[in-house]
N, C-alpha and C positions, 0 to 999 in steps of 0.2 A: 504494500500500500504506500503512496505516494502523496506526500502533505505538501503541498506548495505555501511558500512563503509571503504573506500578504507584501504589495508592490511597495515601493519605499511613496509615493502619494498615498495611500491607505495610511500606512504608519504615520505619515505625517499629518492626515486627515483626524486622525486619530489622537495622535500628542495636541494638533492644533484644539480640538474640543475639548478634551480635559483641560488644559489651560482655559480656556474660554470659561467653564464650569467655574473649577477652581477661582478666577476672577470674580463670576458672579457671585459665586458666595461669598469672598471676600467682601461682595461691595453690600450685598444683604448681611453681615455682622454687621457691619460699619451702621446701614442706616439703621437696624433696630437697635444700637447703642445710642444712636443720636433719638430714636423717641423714647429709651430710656431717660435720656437729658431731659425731653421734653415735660417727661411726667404725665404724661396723657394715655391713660386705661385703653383707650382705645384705639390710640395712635399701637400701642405695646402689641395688643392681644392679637392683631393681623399677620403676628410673626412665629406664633402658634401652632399646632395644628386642628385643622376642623375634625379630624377623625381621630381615632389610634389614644392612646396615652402618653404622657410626657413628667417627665421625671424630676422633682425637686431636691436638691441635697443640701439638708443647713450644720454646719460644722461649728458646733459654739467650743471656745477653745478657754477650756476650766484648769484652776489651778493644779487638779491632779492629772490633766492632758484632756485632749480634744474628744468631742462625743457627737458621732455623726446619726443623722435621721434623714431617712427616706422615707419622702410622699409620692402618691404617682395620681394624678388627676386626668380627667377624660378632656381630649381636646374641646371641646365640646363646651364645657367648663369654664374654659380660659378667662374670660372676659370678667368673671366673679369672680374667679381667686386671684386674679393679681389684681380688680378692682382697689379701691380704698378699704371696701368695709369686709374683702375676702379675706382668705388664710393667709394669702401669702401680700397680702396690700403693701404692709410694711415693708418688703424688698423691695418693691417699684416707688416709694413715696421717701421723698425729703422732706424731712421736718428739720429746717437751721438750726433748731437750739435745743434737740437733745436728739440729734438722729445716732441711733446706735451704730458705730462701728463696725464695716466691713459689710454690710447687707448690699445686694446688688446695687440700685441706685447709686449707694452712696461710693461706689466702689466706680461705676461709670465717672460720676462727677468729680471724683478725686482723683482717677487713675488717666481720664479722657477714655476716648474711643477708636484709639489706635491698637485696638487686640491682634496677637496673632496666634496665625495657627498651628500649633503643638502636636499633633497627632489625627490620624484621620479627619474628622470634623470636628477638634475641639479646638476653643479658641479660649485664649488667657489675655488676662491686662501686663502690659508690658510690664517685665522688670521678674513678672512670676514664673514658677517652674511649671512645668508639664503636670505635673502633678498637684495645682494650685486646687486650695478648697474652692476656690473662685474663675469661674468656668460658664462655657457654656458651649454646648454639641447639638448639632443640627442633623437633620434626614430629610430625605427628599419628600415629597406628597404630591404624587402627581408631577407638575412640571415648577414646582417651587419649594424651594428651601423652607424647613418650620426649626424650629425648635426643639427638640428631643428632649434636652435636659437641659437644667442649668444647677450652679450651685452657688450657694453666698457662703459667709460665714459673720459670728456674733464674738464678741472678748467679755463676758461675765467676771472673766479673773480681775480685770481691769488693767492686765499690760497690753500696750498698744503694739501690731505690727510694726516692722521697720520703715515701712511705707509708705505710714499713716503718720500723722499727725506732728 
């Protein structure tokens, strides 16, 4: 049996579209970090997805070490849990004078929205590792980038990151 080797225009058809891909999702982190900026429930929730489930991870980091929680919420959903008065409101909302430390928002507005990306579809705030509590992974739906998962993190012990403050 005899496997022919795709013509060097295919392969190159080929590298040309994953870049192009690659691109677009870069430029969709990019803009739902800037409606994270904006703080608009609704501007945020279009970046979701309308079917499937998506994954929350909050990393609160306690005097005797860090303690992680996963939620998983129906796309479906989105638009109330990251609301103001949903579960996860407080990641999407800034409040100036006692916003807690490290939850997504504040994590946009203090870090920018120059993330890159670390691993298949995962993206971090500059300066963090691959392995940051502070993240967010995308999946495709159909012919657009959603959101799969993201993660924040909270400091109860009361030391601040190195990056913070």
């Amino acid at each position: 049996m005899t496997t022919s080797l795709p013509c060097r225009s295919e392969a190159q058809t080929t590298d040309t579209a994953a870049i192009a891909d690659a691109s677009a999702l870069q430029h969709r982190v990019t803009t739902f970090l800037g409606a994270v900026r904006r703080k608009n429930a609704d501007s945020i929730a279009v970046f979701f997805p309308r079917s499937g489930d998506w994954t929350y991870v909050h990393t609160a980091h306690h005097e005797d070490g860090p303690r992680e929680g996963v939620r998983r919420f129906s796309g479906s959903d989105a638009l109330f849990v990251i609301s103001r008065r949903g579960p996860l409101g407080q990641s999407f909302t800034i409040n100036y004078q006692e916003q807690p430390i490290g939850l997504f928002a504040h994590q946009v507005m203090h870090r920018g929205t120059g993330w890159r990306r670390v691993r298949d579809n995962r993206f971090v705030p500059p300066g963090a590792s691959a392995s940051s509590a502070i993240f967010v992974e995308w999946r495709r739906e159909g012919d657009r980038w959603v959101v799969s998962a993201f993660g924040d993190e909270t400091f109860p012990s009361g030391k601040t990151p190195p990056w913070c403050c």
